[in-house]
N, C-alpha and C positions, 0 to 999 in steps of 0.2 A: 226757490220757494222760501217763502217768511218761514224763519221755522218757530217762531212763536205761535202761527197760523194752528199747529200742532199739538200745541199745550191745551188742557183742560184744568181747567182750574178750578178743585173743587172748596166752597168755603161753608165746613161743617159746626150749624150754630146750635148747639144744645139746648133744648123747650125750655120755657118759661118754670118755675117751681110748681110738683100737684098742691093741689089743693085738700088740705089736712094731713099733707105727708107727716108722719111722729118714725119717733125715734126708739126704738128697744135700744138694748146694749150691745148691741151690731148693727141699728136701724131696723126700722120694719120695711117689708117690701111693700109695693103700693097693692091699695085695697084690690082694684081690677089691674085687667093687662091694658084697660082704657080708662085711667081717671083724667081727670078734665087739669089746666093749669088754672096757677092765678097769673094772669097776664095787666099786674096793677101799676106794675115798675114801669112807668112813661118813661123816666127820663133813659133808663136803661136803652128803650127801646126806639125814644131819638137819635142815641148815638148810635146804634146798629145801623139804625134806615140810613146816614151819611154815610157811615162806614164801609158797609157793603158794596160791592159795586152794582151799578145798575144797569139795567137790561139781562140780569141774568135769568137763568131759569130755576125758578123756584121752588121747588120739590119739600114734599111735610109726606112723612109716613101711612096717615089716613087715621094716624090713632087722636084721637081727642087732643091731647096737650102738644101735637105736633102742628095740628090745625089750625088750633087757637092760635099760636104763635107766630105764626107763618100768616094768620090775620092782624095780629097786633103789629106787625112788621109793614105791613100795608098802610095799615091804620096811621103810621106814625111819618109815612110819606114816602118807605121805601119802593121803588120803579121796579117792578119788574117786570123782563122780556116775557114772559111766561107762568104762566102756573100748575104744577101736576102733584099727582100724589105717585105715593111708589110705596107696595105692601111688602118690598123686598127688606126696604130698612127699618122697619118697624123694630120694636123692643124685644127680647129676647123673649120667648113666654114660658112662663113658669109654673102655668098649668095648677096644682091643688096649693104651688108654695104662697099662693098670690095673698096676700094678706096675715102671712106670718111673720114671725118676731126670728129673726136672724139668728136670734142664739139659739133657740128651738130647732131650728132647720140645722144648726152646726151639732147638733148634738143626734140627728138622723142615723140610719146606717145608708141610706142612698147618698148623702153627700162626702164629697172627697176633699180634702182639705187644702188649704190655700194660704201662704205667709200672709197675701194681700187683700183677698176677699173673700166672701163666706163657702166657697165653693171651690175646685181646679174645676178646666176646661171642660175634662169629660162629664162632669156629673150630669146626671140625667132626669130632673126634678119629675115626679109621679105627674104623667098628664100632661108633662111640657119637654121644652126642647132643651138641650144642651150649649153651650157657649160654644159650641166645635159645632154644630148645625147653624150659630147667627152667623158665624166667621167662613161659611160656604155662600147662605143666600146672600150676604152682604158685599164679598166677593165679586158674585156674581155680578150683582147690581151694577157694581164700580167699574166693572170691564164694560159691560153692557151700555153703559149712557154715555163713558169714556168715548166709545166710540163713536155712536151717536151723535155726541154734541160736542165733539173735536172742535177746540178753537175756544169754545164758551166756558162762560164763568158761569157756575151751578150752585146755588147755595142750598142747602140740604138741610133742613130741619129737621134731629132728628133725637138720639136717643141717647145715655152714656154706652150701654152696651155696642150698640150699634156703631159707635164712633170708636171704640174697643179693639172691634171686628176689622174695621175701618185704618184699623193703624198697625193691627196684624197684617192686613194684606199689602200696605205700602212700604214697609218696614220689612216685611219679610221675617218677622221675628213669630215664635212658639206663638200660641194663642196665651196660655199660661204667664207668658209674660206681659203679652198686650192687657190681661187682666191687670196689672198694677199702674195701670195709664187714669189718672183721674180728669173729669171732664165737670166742670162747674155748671151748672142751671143759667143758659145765657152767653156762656164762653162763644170764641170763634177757633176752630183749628181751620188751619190751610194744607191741603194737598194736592199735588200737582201730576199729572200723567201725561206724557210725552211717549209715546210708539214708537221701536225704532230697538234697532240689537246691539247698540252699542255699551258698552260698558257701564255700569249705574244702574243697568235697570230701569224701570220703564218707570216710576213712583219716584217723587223727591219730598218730604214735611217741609214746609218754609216756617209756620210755626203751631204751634198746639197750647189750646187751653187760654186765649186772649181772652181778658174779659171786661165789659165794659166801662168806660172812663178812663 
C-alpha cells in the first residue's frame, strides 16, 4: 500500500479580519460569537487560491467570518473538491464575555490567569464555554474527518482558538500551553495525520502560522 494514500493533510487557514474589531489594553473581544469579516485583501487572497492545493475539501465553521472567507477563496479562483461546514470548529464561545474589553474581564473573579492570554484553559466565562470544552469538540472533529477523508487534503477555515485547540491535540502538549500558539488573520498552519501505532504518534506540524506573500 502507498502509504501516503494514509495521510490526511489538514491545511488550517485563519478568517479574514472582523469588521470593526478595536482594541482595549488587552483587545476587545468581538461584539458577537458571529461578526462578519472584511474579506477586502484580494491580493492576499490570490496568493492563497495558488497556494492551497486543489481539489480539497473545504470546510468554514458556519460562523459568518468563516463563510465569508472560505467565499473570497472561491471568489479568487481557488478549486475546490468539495464544500461543507462543520459546527464542531467554530470559535470558542464566551457567552456574556462577548463584547468586553479584556482588561475588565482580567480583572473578574471567574477568570484564571494566563502569562499569555487573558484567561488559563479552565476558565469558564458566565454563559460560555471553557478552552478545555473547544480542545474536546475540536478533537473530536480532527479524529472524525481524519478518518473520513484518509488520503485528502482538507483545508479548514476557521478560527485562532480553534486552531489553539487544534495544535493541543496534534502536539499533544497542556491546552494552557497551546494557549500561547499565536495564529494571524489569513495565516496557513499545516497538520498531518497518518493512523498507525508506531512510534511518533499519529499527528506531525509541517508548519504553523504561514502568511501570505
Amino acid at each position: 500500500m502507498d502509504e501516503t494514500a494514509q495521510v490526511t493533510r489538514w491545511h488550517l487557514v485563519r478568517h479574514a479580519p472582523v469588521v470593526g474589531a478595536g482594541k482595549g489594553a488587552l483587545g476587545l473581544l468581538y461584539k458577537t460569537h458571529d461578526d462578519p469579516a472584511d474579506t477586502a485583501d484580494a491580493p492576499a487572497f490570490r496568493f492563497l487560491s495558488g497556494w492551497l492545493p486543489a481539489g480539497a475539501v473545504l470546510i468554514s465553521s458556519g460562523l459568518r467570518r468563516t463563510d465569508a472567507t472560505a467565499d473570497a477563496l472561491l471568489a479568487a479562483g481557488y478549486e475546490a473538491g468539495e464544500r461543507r461546514s462543520d459546527a464542531r470548529f467554530q470559535e470558542q464561545f464566551y457567552g456574556d464575555w462577548h463584547g468586553a474589553d479584556r482588561q475588565v474581564i482580567a480583572e473578574t473573579p471567574a477568570r484564571r490567569p494566563h502569562n499569555f492570554w487573558f484567561h488559563d484553559a479552565a476558565t469558564q466565562p458566565p454563559g460560555g464555554e471553557s478552552f478545555l470544552d473547544l480542545c474536546r469538540r475540536v478533537a473530536a472533529g480532527l479524529e472524525a474527518l481524519s478518518a473520513d477523508l484518509t488520503g485528502r487534503d482538507v483545508v479548514l477555515v476557521g478560527h485562532g482558538g480553534t486552531f489553539r485547540a487544534a495544535m493541543a491535540h496534534a502536539l499533544g502538549i497542556p491546552p494552557d500551553r497551546a494557549l500561547t500558539i499565536s495564529f494571524d488573520n489569513l495565516s496557513v498552519t499545516r497538520i498531518d495525520h497518518r493512523p498507525g501505532a508506531h512510534a511518533g504518534g499519529a499527528w506531525r506540524t509541517v508548519y504553523v502560522n504561514r502568511r501570505p506573500g
